[in-house]
C-alpha positions as CSV (number, residue, x, y, z in Angstrom):
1,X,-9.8,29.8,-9.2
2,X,-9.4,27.0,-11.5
3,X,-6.8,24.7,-10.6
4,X,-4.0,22.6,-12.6
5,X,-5.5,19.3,-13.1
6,X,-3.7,16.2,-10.7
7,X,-3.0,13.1,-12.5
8,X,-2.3,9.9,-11.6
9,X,1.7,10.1,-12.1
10,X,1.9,12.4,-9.5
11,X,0.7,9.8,-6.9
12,X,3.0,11.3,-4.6
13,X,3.0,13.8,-1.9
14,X,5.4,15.9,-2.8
15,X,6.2,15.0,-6.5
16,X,9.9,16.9,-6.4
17,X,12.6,16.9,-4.4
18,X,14.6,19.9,-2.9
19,X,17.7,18.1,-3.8
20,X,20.4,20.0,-6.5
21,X,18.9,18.5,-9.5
22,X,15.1,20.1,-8.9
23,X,13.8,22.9,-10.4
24,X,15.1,26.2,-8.4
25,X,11.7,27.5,-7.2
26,X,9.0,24.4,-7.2
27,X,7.3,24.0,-4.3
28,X,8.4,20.8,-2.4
29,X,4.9,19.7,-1.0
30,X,3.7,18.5,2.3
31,X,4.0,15.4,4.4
32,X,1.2,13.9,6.6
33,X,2.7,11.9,9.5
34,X,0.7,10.2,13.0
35,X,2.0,9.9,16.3
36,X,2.1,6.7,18.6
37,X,0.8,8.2,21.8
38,X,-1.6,11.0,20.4
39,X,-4.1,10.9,18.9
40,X,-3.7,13.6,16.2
41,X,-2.7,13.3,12.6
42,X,-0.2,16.4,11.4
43,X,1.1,18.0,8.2
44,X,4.6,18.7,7.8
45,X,5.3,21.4,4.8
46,X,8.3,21.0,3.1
47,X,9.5,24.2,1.9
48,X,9.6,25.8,5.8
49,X,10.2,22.6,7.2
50,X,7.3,23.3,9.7
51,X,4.4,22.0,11.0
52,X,1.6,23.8,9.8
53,X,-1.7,21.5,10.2
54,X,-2.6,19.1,13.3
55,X,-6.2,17.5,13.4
56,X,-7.8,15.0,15.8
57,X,-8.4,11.4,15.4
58,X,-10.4,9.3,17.0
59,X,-7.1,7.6,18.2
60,X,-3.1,7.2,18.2
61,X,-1.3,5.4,16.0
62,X,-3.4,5.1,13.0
63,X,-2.5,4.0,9.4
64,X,-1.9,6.8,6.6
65,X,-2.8,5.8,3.2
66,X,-1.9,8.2,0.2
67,X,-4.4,8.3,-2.6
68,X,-3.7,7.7,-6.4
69,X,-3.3,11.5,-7.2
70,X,-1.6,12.0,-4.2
71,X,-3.9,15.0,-3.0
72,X,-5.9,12.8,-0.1
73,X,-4.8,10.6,2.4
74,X,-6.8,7.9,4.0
75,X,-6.8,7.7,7.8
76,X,-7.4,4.6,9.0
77,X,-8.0,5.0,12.9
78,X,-7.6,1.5,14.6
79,X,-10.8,2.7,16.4
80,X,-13.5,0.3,17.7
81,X,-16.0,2.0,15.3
82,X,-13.9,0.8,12.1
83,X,-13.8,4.8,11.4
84,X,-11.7,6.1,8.5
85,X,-11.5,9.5,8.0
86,X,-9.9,11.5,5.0
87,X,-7.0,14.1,4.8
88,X,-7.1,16.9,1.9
89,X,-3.7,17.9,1.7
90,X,-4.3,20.6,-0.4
91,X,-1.7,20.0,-3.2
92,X,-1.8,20.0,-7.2
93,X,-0.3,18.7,-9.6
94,X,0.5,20.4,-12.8
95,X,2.6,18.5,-15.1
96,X,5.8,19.9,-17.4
97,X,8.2,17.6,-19.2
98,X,10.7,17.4,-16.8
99,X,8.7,18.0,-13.5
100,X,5.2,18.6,-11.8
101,X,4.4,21.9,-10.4
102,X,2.8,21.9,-7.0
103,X,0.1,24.7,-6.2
104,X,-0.5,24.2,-2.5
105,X,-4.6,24.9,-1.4
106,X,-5.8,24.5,2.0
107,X,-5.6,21.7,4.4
108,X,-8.3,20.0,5.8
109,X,-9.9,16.9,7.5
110,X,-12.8,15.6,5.5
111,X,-16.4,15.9,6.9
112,X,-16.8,11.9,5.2
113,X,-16.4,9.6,8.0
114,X,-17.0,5.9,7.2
115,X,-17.5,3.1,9.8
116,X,-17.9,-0.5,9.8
117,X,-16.4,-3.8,11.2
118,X,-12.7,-4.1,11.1
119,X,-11.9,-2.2,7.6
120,X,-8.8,-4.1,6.2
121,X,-7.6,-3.3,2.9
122,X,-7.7,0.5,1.3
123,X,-7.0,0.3,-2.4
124,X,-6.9,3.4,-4.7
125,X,-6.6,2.7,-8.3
126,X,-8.5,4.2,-11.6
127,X,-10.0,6.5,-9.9
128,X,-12.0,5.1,-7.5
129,X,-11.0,4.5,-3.9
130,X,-12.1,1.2,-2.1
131,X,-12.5,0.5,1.8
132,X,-12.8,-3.7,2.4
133,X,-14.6,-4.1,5.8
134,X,-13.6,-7.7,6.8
135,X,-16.4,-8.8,9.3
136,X,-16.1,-10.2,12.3
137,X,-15.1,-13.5,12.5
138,X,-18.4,-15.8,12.2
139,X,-18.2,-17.7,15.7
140,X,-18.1,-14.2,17.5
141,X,-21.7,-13.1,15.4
142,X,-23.4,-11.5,13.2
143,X,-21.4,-8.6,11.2
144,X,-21.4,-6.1,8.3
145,X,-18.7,-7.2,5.8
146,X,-18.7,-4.6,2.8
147,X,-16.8,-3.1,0.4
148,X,-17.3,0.8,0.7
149,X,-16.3,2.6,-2.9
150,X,-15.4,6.4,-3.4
151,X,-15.3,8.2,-6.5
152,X,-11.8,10.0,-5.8
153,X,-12.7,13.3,-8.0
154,X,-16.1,13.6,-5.9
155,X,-13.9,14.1,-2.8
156,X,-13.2,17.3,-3.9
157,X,-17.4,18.3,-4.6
158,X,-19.7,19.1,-2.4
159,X,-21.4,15.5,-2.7
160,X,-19.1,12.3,-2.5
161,X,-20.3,9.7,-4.6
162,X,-19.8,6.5,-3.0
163,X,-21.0,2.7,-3.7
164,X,-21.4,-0.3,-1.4
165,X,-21.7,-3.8,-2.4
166,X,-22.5,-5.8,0.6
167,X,-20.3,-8.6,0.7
168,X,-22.1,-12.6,1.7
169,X,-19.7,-13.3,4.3
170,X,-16.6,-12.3,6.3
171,X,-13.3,-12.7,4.9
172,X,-9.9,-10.6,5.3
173,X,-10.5,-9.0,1.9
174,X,-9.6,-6.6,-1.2
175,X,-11.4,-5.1,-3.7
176,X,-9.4,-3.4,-6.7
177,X,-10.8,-1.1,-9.4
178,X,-10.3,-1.9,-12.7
179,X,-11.7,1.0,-14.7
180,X,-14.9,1.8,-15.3
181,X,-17.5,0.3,-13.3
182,X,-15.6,-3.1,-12.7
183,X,-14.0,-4.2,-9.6
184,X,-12.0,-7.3,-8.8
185,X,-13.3,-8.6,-5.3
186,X,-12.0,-11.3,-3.3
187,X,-14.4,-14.5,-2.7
188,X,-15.3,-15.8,0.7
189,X,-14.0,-19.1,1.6
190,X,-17.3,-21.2,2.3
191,X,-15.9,-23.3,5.3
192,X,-14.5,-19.6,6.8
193,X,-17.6,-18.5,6.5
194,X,-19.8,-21.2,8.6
195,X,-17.7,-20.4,11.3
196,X,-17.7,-24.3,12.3
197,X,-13.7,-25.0,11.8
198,X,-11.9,-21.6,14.0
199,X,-8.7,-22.9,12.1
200,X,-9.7,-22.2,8.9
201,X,-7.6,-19.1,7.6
202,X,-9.9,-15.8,6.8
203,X,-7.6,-15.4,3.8
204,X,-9.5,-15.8,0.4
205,X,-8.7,-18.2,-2.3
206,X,-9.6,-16.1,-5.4
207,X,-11.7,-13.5,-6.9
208,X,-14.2,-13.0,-8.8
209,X,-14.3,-9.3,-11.3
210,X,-17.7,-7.7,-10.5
211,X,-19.5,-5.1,-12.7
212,X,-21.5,-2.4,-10.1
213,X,-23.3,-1.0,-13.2
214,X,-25.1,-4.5,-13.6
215,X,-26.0,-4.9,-9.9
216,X,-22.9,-6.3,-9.4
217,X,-23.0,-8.8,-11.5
218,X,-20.0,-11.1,-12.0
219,X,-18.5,-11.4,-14.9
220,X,-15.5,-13.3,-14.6
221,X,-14.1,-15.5,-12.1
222,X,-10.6,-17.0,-10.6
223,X,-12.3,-19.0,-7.8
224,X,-11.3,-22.6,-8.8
225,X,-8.6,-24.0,-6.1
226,X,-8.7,-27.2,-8.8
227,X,-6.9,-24.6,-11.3
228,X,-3.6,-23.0,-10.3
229,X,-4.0,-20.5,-12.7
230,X,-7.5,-19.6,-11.3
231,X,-7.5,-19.4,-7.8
232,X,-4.9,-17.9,-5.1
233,X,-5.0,-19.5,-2.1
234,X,-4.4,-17.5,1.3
235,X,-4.2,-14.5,-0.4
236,X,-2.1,-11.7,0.7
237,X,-0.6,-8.7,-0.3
238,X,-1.5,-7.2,-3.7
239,X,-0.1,-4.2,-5.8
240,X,-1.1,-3.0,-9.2
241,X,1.0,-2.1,-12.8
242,X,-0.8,-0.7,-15.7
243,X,-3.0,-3.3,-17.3
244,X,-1.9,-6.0,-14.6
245,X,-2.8,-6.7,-10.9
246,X,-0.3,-9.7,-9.2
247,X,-1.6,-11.1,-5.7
248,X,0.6,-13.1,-3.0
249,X,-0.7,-16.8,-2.5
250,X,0.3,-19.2,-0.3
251,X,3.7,-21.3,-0.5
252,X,4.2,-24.7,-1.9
253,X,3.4,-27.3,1.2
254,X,3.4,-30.8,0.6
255,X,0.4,-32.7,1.6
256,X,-1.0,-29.7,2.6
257,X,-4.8,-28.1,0.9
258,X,-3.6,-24.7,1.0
259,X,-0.9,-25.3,-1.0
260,X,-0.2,-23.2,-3.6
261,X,3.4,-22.1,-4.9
262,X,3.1,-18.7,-6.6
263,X,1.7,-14.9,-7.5
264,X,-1.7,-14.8,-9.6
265,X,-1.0,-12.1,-12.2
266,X,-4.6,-11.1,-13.5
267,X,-4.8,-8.8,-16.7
268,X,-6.7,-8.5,-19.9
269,X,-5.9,-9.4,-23.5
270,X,-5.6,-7.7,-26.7
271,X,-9.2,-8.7,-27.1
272,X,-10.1,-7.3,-23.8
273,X,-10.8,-10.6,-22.1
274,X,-9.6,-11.2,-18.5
275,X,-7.5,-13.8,-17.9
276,X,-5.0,-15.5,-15.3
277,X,-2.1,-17.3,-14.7
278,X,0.4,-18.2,-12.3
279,X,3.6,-17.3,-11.6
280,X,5.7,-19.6,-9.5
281,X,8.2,-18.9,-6.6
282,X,11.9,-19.3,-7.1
283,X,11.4,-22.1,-4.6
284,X,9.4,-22.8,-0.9
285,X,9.0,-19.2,0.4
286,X,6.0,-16.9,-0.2
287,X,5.3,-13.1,-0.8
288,X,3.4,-11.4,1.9
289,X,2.8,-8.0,1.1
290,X,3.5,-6.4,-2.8
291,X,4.6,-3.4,-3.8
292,X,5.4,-1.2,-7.2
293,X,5.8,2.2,-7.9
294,X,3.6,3.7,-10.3
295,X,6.0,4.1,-13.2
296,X,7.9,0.8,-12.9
297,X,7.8,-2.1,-14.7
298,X,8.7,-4.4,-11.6
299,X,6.9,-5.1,-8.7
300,X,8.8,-5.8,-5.4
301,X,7.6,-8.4,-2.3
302,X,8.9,-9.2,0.5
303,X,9.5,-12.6,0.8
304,X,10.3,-16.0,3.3
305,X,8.0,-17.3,5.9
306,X,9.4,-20.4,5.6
307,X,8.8,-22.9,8.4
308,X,8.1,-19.9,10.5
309,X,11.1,-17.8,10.0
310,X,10.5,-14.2,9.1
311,X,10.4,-12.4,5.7
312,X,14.5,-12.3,5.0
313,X,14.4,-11.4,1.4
314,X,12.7,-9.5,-1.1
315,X,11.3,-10.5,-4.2
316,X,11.4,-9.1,-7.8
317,X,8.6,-9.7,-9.7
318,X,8.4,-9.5,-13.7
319,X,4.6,-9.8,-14.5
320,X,5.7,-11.0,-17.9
321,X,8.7,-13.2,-17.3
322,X,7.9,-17.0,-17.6
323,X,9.2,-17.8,-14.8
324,X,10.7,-15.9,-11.1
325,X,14.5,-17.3,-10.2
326,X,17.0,-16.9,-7.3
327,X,18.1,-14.3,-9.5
328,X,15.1,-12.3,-8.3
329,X,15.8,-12.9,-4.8
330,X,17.3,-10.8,-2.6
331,X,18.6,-11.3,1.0
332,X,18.7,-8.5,3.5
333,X,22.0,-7.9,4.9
334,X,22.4,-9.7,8.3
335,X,19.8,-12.1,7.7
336,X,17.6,-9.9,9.3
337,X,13.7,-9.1,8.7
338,X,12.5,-7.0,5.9
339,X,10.5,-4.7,8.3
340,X,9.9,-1.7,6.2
341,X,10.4,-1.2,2.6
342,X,9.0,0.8,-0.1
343,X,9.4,1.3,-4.1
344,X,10.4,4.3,-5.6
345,X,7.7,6.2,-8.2
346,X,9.8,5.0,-11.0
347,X,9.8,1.3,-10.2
348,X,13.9,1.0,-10.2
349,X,14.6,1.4,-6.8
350,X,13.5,0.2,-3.1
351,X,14.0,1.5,0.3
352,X,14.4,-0.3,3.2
353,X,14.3,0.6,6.7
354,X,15.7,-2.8,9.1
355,X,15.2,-3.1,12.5
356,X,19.2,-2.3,13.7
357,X,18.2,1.3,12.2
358,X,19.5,1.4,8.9
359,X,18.1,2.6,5.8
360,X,19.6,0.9,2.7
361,X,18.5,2.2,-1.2
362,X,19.2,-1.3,-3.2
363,X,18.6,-1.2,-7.5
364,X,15.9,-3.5,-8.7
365,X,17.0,-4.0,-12.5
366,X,18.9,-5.0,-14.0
367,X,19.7,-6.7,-11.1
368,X,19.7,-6.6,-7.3
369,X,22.2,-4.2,-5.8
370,X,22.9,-2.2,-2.8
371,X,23.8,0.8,-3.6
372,X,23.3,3.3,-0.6
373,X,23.6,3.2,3.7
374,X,22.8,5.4,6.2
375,X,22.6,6.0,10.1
376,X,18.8,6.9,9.6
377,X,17.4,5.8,13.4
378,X,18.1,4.1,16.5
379,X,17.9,0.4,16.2
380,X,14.4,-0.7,17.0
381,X,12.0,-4.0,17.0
382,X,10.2,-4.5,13.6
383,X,7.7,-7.2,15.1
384,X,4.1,-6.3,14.0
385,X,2.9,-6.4,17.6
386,X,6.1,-4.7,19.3
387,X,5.0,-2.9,22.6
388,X,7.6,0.2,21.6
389,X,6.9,2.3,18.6
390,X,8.3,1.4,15.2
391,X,9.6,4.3,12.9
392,X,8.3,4.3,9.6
393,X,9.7,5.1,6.3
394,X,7.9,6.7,2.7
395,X,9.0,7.3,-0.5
396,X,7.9,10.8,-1.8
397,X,9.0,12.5,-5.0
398,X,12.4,11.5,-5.3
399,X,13.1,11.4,-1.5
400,X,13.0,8.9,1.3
401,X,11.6,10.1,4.5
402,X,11.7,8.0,8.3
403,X,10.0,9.1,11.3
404,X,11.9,8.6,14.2
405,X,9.7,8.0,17.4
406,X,12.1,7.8,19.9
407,X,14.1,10.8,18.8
408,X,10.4,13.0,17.7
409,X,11.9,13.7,14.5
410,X,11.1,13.3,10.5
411,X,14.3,12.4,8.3
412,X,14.9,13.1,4.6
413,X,17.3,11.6,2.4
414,X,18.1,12.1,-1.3
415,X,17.4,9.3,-4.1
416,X,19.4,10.6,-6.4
417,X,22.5,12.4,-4.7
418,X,22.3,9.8,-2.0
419,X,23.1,12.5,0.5
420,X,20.7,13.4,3.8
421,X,18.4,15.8,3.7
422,X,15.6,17.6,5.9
423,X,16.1,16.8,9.9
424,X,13.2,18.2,11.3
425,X,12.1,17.9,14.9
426,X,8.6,17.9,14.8
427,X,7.6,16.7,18.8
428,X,6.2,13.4,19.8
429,X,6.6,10.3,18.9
430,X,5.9,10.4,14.5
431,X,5.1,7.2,13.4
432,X,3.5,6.4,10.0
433,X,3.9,8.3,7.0
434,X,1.7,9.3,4.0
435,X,3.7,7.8,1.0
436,X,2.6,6.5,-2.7
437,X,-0.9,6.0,-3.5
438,X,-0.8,1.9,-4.9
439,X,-1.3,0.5,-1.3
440,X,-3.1,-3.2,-0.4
């Protein structure tokens, strides 16, 4: 059977929702979901608001990465092995003016297993999927940092077409597709990568873009911590527009080397060059992790880390402004952490889950506002290394989805009638969620 053709702007899961506006008879999709405490990685389907699909993993609690497409997700176990394994959800996408069609196929778990030493960043852009394998860090010994590529339409064949460049040292690092056979790859940090100094930060200072149809051969580079507008220092976080890709670098700290004081926004020009520059902060805070939904125009950060507080605020980031203002700053209600948060497909939204349980939809442009609460779980601690299990929350079509672990149910609520949806007890303790496909 020949099947409708899945395209990059339905990067979601389920690209419609079941609210009043959708189309009477589309099929809503699936949803992937883990659980803290087992170690089994489950499909939720939409339409019967059952589970229909639960596979085994190699253990509890992993990460759940959707694919640009949206038909895989990428497991990424927490294992000891490094192991990431792959989801086929089964859904595609066939696009009308006003909607996709979903055709659901059969779910499975992917016979590809990759390993390798702590795998860090899973990008999925221009249709190739990339796995960065970090390394260990050089005073513990000798280690396999990597950067593992897929060929995302070879997922579906009965050969997957993959592509390793073998990275010179350890570093906590990305490598982004940029079309073709060119990838953008973070650089190691030299002293890092001695292992002599164990405070030096395994966060890269730039990148360099790397052609794998020359060897891997570089071709441009933005590795120069002498030029602001060539080099990012402690890089982290990264998300991706069409024909741009902006990176978090470090704050501005006086008398400090790592200093830094802005997002490297990294496209090409009308003559097809690559170039850089950077975009300051509104003032002495620093993005952490990016985000942007595949249709927008804005990419959102979260935003603080000041002096050791936590991320308080989010960040609205113009790629082509001249300059980010408090105007693109936003505080979260109650001074309270970011914790979860994602953009909605269209770029003119976020969602954010806090830690005393609420789920609050804010506008991006024209300007920062709330406009949406709700009850959405019990209140809950947000802290990366809590010892109780954090819900999560995904953006999917035009819904919002949280898992709530302490309750074993999945939550739905409406984008656009701002109403609840799906409650769906599903067992356990749910904890991520397979969202959008422009993850870093």
């Amino acid at each position: 059977m020949t099947r409708p053709r899945w395209t990059a702007a339905g990067a979601l899961l389920a690209a419609l929702s079941a609210d009043a506006s959708a189309h009477d008879q589309v099929s809503r999709g699936r949803l992937v979901f883990a659980d803290h405490e087992k170690a089994v990685v489950s499909v939720l389907d939409l339409d019967t608001a059952k589970v229909t699909h639960s596979f085994p993993v190699s253990k509890a609690d992993p990460a759940l990465i959707g694919t640009e497409g949206g038909r895989f997700v990428v497991i990424r176990t927490g294992d000891d092995a490094g192991t990431i394994r792959f989801l086929d959800s089964g859904l595609f996408y066939e696009s009308h003016d006003d909607h996709f069609d979903i055709e659901k196929g059969e779910v499975k778990l992917l016979d590809l297993t990759l390993t390798g030493d702590k795998p860090s960043h899973v990008v999925s852009e221009k249709g190739w999927l990339t796995v960065f394998y970090d390394g260990q860090r050089p005073w513990l010994g000798e280690s396999d940092p990597k950067v593992v590529a897929i060929r995302l339409d070879s997922l579906d064949g009965d050969k997957v077409e993959t592509a390793i460049w073998p990275a010179p040292a350890p570093q906590h690092g990305i490598a982004v597709p940029l079309g073709g056979d060119r990838f953008l790859i973070s650089v190691a940090k030299e002293a890092y990568a001695k292992g002599d100094d164990k405070t030096v930060s395994s966060r890269p200072n730039g990148f360099q873009i790397l052609d794998k149809a020359q060897g891997w051969t570089a071709v441009a580079s933005f590795n120069d911590t002498a030029d602001p507008d060539r080099s990012c220092k402690e890089f982290h976080g990264h998300a991706g527009l069409p024909g741009v890709n902006v990176f978090g670098c470090n704050a501005r700290i006086e008398g400090d080397a790592a200093s830094d004081g802005g997002v490297l926004v990294v496209g090409q020009g009308p003559d097809g060059a690559w170039g850089a520059r950077k975009l300051a902060y509104p003032d002495g805070r620093r993005a952490s992790t990016i985000k942007a939904g595949p249709a927008g125009q804005h990419l959102v950060a979260n935003y603080g880390g000041e002096n050791g507080r936590p991320f308080e605020a989010l960040l609205r980031i113009d790629p082509t402004a001249e300059t980010l203002t408090a105007a693109h700053v936003f505080p979260i209600p109650g001074g309270q952490a970011v914790c979860q948060y994602e953009v909605t497909g269209d770029g003119k939204r976020v969602v954010n889950l806090t830690q005393d349980g609420k789920l609050r939809i804010y506008d991006i442009v024209p300007e920062w506002k709330p406009v949406a609460e709700f009850d959405a779980v019990p209140a809950f601690d947000c802290a990366w290394d809590a010892a109780t299990p954090a819900p999560a929350v995904a953006v999917i079509g035009n819904s919002a989805f949280v898992s709530d672990p302490e309750n074993g149910r999945i939550r739905e609520f409406y984008l656009n009638s701002l109403k609840q949806g799906l409650d769906v007890p599903v067992g356990g303790k749910p904890s991520a969620i397979a969202g959008g496909g422009n993850a870093g």
